[in-house]
VMD Tcl script that draws the C-alpha trace (Angstrom):
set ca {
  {-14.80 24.18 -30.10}
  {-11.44 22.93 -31.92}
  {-9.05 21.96 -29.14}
  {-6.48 23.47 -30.95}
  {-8.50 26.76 -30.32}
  {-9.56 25.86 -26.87}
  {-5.99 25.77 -25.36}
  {-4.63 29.02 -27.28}
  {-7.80 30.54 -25.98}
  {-6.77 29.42 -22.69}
  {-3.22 30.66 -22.35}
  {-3.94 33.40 -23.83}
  {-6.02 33.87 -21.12}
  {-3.57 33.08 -18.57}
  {-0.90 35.21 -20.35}
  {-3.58 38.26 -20.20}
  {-4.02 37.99 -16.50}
  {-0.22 38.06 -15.64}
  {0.03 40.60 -18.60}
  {-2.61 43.20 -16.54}
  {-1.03 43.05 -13.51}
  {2.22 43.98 -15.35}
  {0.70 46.98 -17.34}
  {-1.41 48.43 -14.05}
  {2.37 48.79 -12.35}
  {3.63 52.54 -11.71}
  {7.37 51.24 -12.57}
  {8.92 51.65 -15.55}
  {10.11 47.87 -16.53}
  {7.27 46.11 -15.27}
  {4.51 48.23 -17.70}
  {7.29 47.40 -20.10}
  {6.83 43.50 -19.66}
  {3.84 43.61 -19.28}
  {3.07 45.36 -22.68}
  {5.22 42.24 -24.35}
  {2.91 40.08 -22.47}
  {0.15 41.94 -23.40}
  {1.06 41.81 -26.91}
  {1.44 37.88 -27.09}
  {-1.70 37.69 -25.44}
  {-3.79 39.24 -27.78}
  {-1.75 37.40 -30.62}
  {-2.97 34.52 -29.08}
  {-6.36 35.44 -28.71}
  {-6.87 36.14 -32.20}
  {-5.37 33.27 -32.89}
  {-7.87 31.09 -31.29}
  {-10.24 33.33 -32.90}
  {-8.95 32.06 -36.78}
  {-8.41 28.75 -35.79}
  {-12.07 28.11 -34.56}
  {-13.36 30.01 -37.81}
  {-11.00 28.47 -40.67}
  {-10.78 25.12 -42.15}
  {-8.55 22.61 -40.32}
  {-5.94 22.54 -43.10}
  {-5.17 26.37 -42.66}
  {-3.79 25.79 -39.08}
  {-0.04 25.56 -39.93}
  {-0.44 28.61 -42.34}
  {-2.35 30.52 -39.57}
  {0.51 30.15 -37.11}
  {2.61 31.30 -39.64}
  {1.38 35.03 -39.83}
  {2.32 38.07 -38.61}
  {0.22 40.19 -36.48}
  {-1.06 42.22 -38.87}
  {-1.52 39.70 -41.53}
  {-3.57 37.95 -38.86}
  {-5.73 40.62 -38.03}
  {-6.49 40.99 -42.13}
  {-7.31 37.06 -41.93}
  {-9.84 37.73 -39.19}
  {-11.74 40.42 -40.99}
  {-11.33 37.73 -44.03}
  {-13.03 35.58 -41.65}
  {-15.89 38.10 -40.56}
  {-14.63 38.60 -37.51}
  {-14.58 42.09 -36.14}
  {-11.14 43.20 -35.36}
  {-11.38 46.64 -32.85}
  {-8.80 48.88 -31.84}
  {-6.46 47.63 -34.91}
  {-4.35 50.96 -35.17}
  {-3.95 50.88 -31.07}
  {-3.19 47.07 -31.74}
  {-0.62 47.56 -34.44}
  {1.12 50.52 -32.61}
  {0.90 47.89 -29.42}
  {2.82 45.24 -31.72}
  {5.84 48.04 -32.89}
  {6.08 49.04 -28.95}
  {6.59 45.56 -28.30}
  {9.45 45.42 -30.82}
  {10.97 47.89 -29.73}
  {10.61 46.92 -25.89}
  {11.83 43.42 -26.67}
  {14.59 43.66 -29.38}
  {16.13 47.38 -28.58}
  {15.10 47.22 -24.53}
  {13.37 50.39 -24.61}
  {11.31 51.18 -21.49}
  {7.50 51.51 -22.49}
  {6.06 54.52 -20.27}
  {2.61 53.34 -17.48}
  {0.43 55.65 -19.51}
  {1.05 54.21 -22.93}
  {0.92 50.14 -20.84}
  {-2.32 51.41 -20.06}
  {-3.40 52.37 -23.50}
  {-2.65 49.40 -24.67}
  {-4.53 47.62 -22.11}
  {-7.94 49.25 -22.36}
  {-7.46 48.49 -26.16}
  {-6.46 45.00 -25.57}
  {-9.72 44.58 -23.88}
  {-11.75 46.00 -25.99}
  {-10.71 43.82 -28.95}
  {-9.92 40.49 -27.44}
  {-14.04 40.75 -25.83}
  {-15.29 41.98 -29.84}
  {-13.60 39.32 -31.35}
  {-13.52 36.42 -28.80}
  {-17.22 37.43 -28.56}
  {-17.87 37.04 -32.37}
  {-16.14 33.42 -32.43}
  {-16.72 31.56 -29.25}
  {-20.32 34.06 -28.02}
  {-18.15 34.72 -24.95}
  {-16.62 38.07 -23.54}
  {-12.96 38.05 -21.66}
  {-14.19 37.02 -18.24}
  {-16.29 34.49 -19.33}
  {-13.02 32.50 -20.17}
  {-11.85 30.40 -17.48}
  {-8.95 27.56 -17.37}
  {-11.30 24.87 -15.17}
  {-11.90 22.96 -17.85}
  {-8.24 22.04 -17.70}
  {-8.56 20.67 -14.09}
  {-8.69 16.81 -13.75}
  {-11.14 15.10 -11.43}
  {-10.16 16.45 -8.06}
  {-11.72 17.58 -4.57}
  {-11.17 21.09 -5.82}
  {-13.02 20.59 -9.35}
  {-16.39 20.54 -8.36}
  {-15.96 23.92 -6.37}
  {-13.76 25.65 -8.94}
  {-16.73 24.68 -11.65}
  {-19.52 26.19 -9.08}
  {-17.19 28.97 -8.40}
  {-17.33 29.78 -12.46}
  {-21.05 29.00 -12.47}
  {-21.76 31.54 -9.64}
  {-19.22 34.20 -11.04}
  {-21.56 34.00 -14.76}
  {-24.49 34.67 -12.36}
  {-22.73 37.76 -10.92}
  {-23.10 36.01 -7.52}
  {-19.40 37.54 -6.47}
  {-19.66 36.65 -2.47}
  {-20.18 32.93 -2.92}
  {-18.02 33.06 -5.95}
  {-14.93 34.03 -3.68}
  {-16.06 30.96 -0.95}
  {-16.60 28.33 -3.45}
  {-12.60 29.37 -4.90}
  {-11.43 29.16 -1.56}
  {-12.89 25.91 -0.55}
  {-11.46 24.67 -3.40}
  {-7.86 26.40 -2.35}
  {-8.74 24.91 1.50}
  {-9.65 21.26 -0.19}
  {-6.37 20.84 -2.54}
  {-3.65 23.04 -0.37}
  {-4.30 24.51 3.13}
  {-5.85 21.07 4.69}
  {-2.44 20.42 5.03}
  {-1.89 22.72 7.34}
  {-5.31 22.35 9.16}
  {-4.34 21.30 12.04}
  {-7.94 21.18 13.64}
  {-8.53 16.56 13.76}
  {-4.90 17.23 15.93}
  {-7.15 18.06 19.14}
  {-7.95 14.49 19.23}
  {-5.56 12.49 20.99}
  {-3.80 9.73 18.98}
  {-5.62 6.29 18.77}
  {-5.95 2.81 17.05}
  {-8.06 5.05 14.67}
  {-5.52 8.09 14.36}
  {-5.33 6.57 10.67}
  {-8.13 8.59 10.18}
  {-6.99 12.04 11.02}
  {-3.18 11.84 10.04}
  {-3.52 12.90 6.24}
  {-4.52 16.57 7.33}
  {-2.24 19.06 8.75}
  {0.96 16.93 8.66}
  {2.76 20.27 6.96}
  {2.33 22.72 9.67}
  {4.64 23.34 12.36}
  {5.16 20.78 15.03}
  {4.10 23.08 18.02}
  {0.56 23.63 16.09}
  {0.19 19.45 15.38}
  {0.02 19.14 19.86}
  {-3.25 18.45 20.85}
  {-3.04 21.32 23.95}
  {-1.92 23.62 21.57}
  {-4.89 22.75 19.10}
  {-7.31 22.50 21.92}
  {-6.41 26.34 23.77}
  {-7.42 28.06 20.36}
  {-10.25 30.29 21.04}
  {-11.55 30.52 17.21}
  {-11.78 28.12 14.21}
  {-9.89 30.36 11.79}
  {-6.51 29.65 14.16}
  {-7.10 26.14 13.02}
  {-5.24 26.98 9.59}
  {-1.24 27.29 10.47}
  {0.98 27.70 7.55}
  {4.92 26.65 7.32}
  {6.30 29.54 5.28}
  {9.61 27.77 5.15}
  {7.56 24.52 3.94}
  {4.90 26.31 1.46}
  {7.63 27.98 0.08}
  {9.49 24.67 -1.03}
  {6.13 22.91 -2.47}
  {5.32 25.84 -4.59}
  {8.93 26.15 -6.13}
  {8.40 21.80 -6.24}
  {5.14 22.53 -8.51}
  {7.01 25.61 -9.96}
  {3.95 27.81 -8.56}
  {4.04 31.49 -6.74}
  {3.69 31.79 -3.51}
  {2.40 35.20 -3.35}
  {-0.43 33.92 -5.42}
  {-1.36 31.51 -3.42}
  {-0.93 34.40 -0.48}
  {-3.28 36.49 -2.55}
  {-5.87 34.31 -3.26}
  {-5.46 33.36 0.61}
  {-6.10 37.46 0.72}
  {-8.89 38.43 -1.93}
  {-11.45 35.52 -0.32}
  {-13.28 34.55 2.29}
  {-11.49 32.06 5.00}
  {-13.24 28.80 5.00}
  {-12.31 25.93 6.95}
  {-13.56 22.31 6.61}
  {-13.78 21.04 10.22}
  {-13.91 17.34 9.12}
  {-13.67 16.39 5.88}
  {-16.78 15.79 4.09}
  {-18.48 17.76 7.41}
  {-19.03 21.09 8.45}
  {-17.68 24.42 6.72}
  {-17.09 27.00 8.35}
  {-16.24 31.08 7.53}
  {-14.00 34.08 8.42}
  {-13.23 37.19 6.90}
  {-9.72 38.85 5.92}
  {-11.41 42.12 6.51}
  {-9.14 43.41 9.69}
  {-7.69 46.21 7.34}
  {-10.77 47.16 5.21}
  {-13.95 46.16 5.15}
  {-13.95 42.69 2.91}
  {-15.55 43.52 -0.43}
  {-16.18 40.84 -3.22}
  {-15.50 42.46 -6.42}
  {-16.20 40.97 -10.36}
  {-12.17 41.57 -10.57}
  {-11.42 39.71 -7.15}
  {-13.61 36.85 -8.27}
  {-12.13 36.83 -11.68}
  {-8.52 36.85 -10.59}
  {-9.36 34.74 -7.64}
  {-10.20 31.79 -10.16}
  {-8.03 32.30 -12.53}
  {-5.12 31.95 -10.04}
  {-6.44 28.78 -7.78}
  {-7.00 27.13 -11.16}
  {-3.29 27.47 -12.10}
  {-2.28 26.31 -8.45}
  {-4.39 23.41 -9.16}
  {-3.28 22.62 -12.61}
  {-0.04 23.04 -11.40}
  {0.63 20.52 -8.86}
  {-1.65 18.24 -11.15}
  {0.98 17.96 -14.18}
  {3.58 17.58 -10.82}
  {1.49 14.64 -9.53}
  {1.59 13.02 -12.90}
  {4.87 13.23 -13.83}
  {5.54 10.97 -11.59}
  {5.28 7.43 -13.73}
  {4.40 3.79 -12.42}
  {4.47 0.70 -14.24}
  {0.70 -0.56 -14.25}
  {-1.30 -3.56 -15.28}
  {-3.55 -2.65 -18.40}
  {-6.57 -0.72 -18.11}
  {-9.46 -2.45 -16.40}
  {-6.71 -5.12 -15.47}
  {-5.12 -6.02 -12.33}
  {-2.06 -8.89 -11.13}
  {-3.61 -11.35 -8.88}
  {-1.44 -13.58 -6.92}
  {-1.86 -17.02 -6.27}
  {-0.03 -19.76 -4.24}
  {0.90 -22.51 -6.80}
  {1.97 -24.80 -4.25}
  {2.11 -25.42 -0.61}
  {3.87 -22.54 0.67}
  {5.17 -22.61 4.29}
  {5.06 -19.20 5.62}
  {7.66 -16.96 7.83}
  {7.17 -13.55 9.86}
  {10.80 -12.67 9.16}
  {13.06 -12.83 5.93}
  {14.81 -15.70 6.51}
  {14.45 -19.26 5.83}
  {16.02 -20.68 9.07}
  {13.04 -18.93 11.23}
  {10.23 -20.63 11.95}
  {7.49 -21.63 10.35}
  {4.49 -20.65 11.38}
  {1.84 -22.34 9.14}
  {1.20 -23.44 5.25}
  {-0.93 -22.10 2.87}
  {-2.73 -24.31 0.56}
  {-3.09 -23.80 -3.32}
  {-5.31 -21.31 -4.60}
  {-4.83 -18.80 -1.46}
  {-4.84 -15.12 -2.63}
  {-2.44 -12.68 -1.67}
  {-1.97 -9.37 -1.19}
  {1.50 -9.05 -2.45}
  {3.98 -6.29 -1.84}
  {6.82 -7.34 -3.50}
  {9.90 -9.56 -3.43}
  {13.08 -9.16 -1.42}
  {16.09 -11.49 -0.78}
  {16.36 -13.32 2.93}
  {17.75 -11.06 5.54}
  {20.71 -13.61 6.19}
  {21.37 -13.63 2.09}
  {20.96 -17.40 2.01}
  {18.61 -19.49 0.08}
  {16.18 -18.46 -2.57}
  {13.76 -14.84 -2.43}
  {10.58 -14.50 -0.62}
  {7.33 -12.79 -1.71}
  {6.15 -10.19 0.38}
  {2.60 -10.21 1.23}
  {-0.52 -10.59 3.70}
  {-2.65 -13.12 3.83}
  {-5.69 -11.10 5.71}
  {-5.44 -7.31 6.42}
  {-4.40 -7.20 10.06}
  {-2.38 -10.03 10.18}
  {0.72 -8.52 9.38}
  {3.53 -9.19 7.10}
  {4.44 -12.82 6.35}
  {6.94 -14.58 3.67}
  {6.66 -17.25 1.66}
  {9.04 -19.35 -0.97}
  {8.95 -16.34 -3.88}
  {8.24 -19.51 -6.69}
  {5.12 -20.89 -5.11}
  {3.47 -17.69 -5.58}
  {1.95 -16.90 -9.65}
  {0.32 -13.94 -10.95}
  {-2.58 -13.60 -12.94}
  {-3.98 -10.75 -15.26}
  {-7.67 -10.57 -14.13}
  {-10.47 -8.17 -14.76}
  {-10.53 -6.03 -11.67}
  {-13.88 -6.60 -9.66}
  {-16.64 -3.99 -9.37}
  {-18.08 -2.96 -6.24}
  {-21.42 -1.01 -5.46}
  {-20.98 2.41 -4.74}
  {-22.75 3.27 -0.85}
  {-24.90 5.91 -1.48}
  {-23.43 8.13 0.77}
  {-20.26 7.95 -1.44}
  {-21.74 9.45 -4.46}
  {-22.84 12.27 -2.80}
  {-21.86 15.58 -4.28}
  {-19.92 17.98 -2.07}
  {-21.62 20.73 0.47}
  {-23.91 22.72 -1.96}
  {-25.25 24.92 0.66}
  {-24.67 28.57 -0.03}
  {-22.32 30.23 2.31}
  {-23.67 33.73 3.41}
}
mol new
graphics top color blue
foreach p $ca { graphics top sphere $p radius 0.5 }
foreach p [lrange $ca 0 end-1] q [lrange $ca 1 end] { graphics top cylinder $p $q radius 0.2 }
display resetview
């Protein structure tokens, strides 16, 4: 597939779920949104469709067309184009919605829809041997926690496997957003080894994070306490909904990873009705988590370091004999030497605390040491190749693939 094609056939299939939702409404302006999402959608879609099936030199005068020029080019193209006079009379609506602000009525937003369907599966079908919800956005997830669920969540959705569908989405919804507000490693009481529970739950409430409270919960699916206040704040941060991330929350199974790496465990949201797992619950279900993910991925990388070239790291050296301090200052004491050739693990530079003399370097000598400081010129770096390590075998282990009942 042209990656050209593969992302328009991607948004477009984000577009078309928002766009649904939109055109399903009983109100007035939302079926009318919704039919100029609709409509940008399925422009999109076919699209894709013409950019997969012409020559790579036609792309610029593809995205040139109109509407209707572009559904002659697909039939140019032998691709079946269905619903054309629906689609065309879908296209003038969303003129008129758009550029005159004339409401578009729920009946006629779901005309369109039906329509909508009906072509984009014909023709996306024709091109890429794929109907509508065989489309999904994981392949647009970087290596995370949540990426080898979200790809078994697809995998069991194609096999019409809808139950573990649902779980394997909200694992991977647990895995990259709720463990921090799992406050379940909280019942044990801080140690030298707390290090080891501290990076889950630190966003819910204080009250939940006391090891009494944790420890007086009768069931495991109390374990998961959000902060509205705070989920509100890192969904605007990652410019996310948070009543998608509610209804995801809603339309699965609760799962719960008692330690990470260990033991899942499962509830049900079914104190209203009885919990049913639907082809459309499954379908929006990805769909959604996948944006949440992809989401707070482009967040998480637009944050930039400066680093060493690939494969590459900084090692530094002591040059010379380099007497070494516990505080920032050169009239403490010193406390030993190090000899030439000792490797650091350097943090940084800083000035003395008292401002006189030259800078320090920053760094430990052996982990659990703590920090010391030494003269700031006796220490060199080095570009090196960075070292390889063997794996443990435990480590390369793939993620719980025991189906959840």
């Amino acid at each position: 597939m042209k990656p050209e094609a593969f992302h328009s056939l991607l948004t477009a299939k984000s577009l078309f779920t928002n766009a649904e939702r939109s055109c399903q409404s009983s109100n007035t302006h939302t079926t009318s949104a919704g039919v100029v999402m609709l409509q940008d959608a399925v422009e999109l879609f076919f699209l894709a469709c013409a950019l997969e099936r012409s020559p790579d030199t036609e792309d610029l005068k593809l995205e040139k067309l109109t509407f209707d020029q572009l559904m002659a080019k697909l039939r140019e193209l032998n691709v079946r184009v269905a619903k054309s006079g629906t689609m065309s009379a879908m296209n003038r609506t969303r003129v008129v919605v758009k550029h005159y602000g004339q409401a578009c009525a729920p009946a006629a937003a779901a005309t369109y829809l039906q329509a909508a369907r009906t072509a984009i599966d014909v023709a996306v079908q024709d091109v890429f041997g794929l109907p509508l919800n065989g489309i999904f956005m994981t392949a647009l997830v970087t290596e995370c926690r949540g990426k080898w669920y979200l790809d078994e969540a697809v995998r069991l959705f194609e096999a019409g496997d809808y139950m573990n569908c649902l779980s394997r989405t909200r694992q991977a919804l647990f895995v990259e957003f709720e463990e921090d507000y799992f406050v379940g490693d909280w019942a044990v009481v801080p140690d030298v080894e707390w290090q080891r529970y501290s990076y889950r739950g630190q966003k819910a409430p204080a009250y939940a994070r006391d090891p009494s409270w944790v420890k007086g919960r009768t069931d495991p699916t109390q374990m998961t306490v959000l902060d509205m206040e705070r989920l509100r704040f890192d969904m605007l941060e990652i410019g996310a909904s948070v009543q998608d991330f509610l209804n995801v929350r809603n339309k699965t199974p609760e799962l719960l990873e008692m330690s990470r790496g260990g033991q899942w465990l499962i509830g049900l949201n079914d104190f209203a009705v009885p919990f049913q797992a639907t082809k459309e619950a499954a379908e929006y279900c990805i769909d959604q988590t996948v944006m949440l993910v992809i989401k707070k991925q482009v967040h998480a990388s637009s944050l930039v370091f400066d680093r060493a070239p690939e494969g590459k790291m900084y090692q530094r050296t002591i040059i010379v004999p380099a007497p070494v301090r516990t505080f920032a200052s050169h009239s403490a004491p010193v406390e030993s030497t190090l000899p030439i050739g000792t490797q650091l693990i350097y943090f940084g530079s800083t000035s003395p605390i008292d401002g006189q003399g030259e800078m320090f370097a920053k760094a430990l000598h052996n982990v659990g040491q703590g920090v010391m400081y030494v003269p700031y010129s006796a220490v060199a770096a080095t570009l090196v190749d960075i070292p390889t390590f063997a794996v443990p075998a435990d480590a390369t282990a793939l993620p719980d693939t025991g189906q959840i009942q």
